[in-house]
C-alpha positions in Angstrom: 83.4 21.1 18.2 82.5 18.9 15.3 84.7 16.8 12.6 86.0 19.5 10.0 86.8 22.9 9.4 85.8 25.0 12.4 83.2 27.5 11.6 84.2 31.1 10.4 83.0 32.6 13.8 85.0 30.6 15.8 88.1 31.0 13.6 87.6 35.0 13.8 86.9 34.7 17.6 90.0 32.1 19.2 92.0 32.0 16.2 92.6 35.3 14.2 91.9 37.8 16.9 94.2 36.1 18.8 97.3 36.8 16.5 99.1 40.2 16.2 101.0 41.6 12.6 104.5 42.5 13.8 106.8 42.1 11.2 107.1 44.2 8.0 108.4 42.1 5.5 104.8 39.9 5.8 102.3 41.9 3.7 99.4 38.8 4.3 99.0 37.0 7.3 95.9 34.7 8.2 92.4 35.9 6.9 89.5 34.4 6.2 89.7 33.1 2.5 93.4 33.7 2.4 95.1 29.8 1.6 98.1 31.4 1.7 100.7 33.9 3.3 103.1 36.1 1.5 106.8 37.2 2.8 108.1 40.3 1.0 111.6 39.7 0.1 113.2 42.9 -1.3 110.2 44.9 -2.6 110.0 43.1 -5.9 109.7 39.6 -5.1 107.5 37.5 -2.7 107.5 34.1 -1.0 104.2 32.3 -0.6 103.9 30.1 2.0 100.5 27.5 2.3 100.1 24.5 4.3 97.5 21.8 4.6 96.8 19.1 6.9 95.7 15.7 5.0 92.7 13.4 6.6 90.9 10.7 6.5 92.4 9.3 3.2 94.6 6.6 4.3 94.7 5.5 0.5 96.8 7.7 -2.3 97.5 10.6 1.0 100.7 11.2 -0.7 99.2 12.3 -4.1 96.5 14.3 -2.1 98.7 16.2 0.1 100.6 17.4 -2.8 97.8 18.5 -4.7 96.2 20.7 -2.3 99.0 22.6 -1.0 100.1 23.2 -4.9 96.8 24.1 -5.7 96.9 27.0 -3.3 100.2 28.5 -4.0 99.0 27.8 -7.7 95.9 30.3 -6.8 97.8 33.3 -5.7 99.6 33.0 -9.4 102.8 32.1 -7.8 105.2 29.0 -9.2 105.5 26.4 -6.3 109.6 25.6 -5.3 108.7 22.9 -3.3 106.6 20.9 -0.2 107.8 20.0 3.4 106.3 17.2 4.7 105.2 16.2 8.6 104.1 12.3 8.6 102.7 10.9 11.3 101.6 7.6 11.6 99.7 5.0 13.7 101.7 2.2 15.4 102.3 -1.2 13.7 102.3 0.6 10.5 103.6 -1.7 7.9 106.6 0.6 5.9 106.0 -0.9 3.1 103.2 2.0 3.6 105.1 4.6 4.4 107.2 3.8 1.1 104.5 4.0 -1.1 102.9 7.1 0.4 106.6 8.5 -0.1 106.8 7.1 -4.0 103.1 8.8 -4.6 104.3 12.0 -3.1 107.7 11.8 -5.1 105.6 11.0 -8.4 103.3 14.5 -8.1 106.6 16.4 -7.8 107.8 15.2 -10.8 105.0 15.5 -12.7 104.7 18.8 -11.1 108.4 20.0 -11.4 108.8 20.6 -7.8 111.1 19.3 -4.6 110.4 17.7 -1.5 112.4 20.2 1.0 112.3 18.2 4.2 110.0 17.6 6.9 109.6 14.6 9.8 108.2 11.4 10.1 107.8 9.6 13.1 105.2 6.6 14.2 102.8 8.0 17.2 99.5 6.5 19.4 98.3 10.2 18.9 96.7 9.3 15.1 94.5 5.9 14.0 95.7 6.5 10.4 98.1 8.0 8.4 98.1 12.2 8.6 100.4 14.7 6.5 100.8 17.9 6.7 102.4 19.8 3.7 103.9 23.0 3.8 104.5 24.4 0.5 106.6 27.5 -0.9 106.4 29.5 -3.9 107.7 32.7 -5.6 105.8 35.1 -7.7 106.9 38.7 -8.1 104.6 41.6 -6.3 103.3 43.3 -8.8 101.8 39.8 -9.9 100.2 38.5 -6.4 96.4 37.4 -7.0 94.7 37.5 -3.3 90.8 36.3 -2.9 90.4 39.4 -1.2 91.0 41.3 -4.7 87.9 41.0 -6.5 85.4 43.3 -7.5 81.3 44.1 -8.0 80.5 43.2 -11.7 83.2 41.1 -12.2 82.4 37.2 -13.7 82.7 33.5 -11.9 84.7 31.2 -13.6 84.4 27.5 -12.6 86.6 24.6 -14.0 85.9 21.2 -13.9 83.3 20.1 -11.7 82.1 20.3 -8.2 82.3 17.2 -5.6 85.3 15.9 -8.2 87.9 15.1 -4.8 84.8 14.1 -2.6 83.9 11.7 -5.5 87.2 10.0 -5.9 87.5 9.5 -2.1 84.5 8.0 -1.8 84.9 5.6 -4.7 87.7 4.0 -3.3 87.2 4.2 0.5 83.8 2.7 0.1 83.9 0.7 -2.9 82.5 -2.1 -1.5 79.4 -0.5 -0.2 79.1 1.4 -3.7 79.1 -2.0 -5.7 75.9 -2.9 -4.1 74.5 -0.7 -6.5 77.3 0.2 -9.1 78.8 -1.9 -11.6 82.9 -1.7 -11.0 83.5 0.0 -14.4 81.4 3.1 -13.0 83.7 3.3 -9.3 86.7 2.7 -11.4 85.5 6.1 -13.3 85.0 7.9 -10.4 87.8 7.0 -9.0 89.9 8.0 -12.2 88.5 11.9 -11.1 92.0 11.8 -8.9 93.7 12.5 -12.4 92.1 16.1 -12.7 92.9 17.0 -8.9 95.6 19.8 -10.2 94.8 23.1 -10.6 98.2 24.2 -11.7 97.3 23.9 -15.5 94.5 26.0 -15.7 96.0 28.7 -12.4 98.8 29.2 -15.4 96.7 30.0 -17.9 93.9 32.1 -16.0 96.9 34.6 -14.8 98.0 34.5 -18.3 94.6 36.0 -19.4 94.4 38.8 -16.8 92.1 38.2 -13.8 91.6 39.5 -10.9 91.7 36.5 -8.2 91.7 33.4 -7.6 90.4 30.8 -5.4 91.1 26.3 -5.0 88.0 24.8 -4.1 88.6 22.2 -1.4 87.0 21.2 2.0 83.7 22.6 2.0 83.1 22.4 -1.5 81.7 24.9 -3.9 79.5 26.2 -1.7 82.3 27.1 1.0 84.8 28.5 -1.5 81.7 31.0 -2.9 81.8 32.1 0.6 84.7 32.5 1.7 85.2 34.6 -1.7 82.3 37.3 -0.4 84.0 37.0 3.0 87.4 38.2 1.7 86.3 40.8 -0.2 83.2 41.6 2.0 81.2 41.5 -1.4 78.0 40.0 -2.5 77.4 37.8 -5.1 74.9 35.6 -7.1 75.3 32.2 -8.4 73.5 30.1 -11.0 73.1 26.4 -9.2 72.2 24.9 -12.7 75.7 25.9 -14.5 77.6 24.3 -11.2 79.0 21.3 -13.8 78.6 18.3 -12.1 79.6 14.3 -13.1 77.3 12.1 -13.4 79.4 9.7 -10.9 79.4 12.1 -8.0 75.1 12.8 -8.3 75.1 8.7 -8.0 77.4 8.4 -5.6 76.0 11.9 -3.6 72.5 10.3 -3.7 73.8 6.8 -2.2 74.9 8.1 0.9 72.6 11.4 0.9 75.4 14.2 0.5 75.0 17.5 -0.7 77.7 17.3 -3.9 77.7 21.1 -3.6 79.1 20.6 0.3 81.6 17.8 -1.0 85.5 18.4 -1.0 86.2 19.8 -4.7 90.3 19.8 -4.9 90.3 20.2 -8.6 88.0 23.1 -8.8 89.0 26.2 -9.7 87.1 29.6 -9.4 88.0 32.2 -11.5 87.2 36.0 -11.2 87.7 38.4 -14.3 85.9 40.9 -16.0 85.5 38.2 -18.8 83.9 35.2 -18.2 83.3 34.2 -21.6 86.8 34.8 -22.8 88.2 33.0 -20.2 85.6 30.0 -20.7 86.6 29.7 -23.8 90.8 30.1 -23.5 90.4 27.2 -20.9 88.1 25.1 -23.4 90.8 25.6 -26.0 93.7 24.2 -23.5 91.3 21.2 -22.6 90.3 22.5 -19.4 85.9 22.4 -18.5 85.5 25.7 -17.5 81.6 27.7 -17.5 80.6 31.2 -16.2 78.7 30.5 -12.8 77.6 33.7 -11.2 78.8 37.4 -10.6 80.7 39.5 -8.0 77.7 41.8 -6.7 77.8 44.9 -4.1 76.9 44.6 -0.4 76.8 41.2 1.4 73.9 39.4 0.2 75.4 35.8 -1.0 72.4 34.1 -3.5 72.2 30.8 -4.7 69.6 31.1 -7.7 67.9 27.6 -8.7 65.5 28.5 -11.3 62.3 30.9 -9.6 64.1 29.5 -6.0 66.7 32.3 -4.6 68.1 31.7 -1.1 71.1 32.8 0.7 74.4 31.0 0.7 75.1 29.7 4.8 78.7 30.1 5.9 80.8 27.1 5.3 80.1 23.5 7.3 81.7 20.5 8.0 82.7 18.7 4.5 80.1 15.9 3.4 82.6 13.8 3.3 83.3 13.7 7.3 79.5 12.0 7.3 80.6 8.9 5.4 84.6 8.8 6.3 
């Protein structure tokens, strides 16, 4: 198998088939789509449990890690408690580098009111770099829970921010040096500064507020791969405008400098909305600060378009992240 995600086939075929529901009290267990499981507590309130395994960015990991795992629990509606943390890391690492990693981590929690629980650290020959993997846990009360499985034909595509946004910040700093052979420093250090938008938590707040029907953190993959696994979970169809996919100007540059496909590129940062109305939402997340545009609709069947002006084609099941070609 190739660097990345393995593909959905292979995840339905030695992953979920091989797993059996037994206990009552968990009302969602692994899916395709799903970030997140959910623990029924006494019939009125629910833990939400997400964890995430953080690659290939030796630089800010800690800030990363944190992110993504909020951003999940933040996309079933829930409020995030707090993040366990497993670090492993390559020998003759200086700890000086483990503190930092620790002080980035600490910082997100802050800014995100949350705790670090617990976890393990150890040094091992079994990784080249730094990996950590986060387990986070929420609450949210039942009648609230927002699953990607729960939307619905007619219903609107909300995107915030813009696509490639994680992707581009990696790359900036990983390969800055390559990158200035073309691009002035005060253009990286922009695209590097797209780390600061990485939360989802603001705008997760306010969609549930609104009244929607799911939600869905766009990560490895990219856009492309969180459109699908939408359809997937809900086994619906659905059809996408490719020119109101908002994109920065930094990550087309830095895309066409190393041949990526933006729209394939890790998008931490990225939200997708679904509600019965688009425009309202659009314009509540506008009014909070937040870039948010209508980008397709929830359809019936199983047909998964990408419209690009007269061109329609089908949307593929997700691949390996762009980024794995570079890093």
């Amino acid at each position: 198998m190739t660097n990345g995600k393995i593909p959905e086939t292979v995840l339905k075929r030695s992953v979920l088939n091989q797993i059996r529901h037994r206990r009552e009290e968990v009302i969602l267990g692994p899916a395709v789509g799903e970030d997140f499981g959910l623990i029924d507590v006494n019939g009125e309130d629910v833990i939400v449990i997400s964890a995430d395994p953080v690659t290939g960015t030796p630089q800010d990991i800690g800030i990363y890690a944190v992110h993504i795992t909020a951003n999940d629990i933040a996309s079933s509606g829930a409020d995030c408690i707090g993040v366990m943390l497993t670090i492993l890391l390559p020998e003759n690492t200086d700890e000086a580098e483990l503190r930092t990693l620790m002080q980035d981590a600490e910082g997100i929690c802050r800014q995100l009111n949350i705790e670090i629980l617990g976890g393990h650290t150890e040094v091992t020959k079994a990784v080249t770099r730094p990996v950590v993997t986060v387990t986070g846990i929420g609450k949210i009360k039942k009648k609230d829970i927002l699953k990607t499985s729960g939307v619905k034909p007619g219903h609107e595509i909300v995107m915030t921010k813009w696509a490639g946004l994680e992707g581009t910040a990696i790359l900036a700093k990983a390969k800055e040096r390559e990158l200035l052979s073309r691009y002035p420093a005060a253009f990286l250090d922009g695209a590097k500064r797209m780390i600061d938008y990485i939360s989802v938590v603001s705008e997760a707040r306010i969609a549930k507020g609104a009244g929607i029907s799911s939600m869905h953190n766009v990560s490895e993959g990219g856009i492309f791969g969180a459109l699908w696994e939408i359809g997937a979970a809900s086994k619906v169809g659905l059809e996408v405008d490719l020119q109101k996919i908002r994109l920065k100007q930094e990550t087309v540059e830095i895309c066409e400098f190393f041949d990526l496909n933006p729209y394939m590129l890790a998008s931490g940062g990225c939200l997708l909305i679904i509600t019965e109305h688009g425009n309202q939402m659009v314009d509540c997340l506008k009014g909070a600060g937040i870039p948010a545009a209508v980008i397709g609709r929830i359809k019936e069947g199983n047909d998964r378009i990408i419209i690009n002006g007269e061109e329609r084609r089908y949307l593929e099941p997700p691949k390996a992240d762009e980024l794995y070609k570079v890093i």
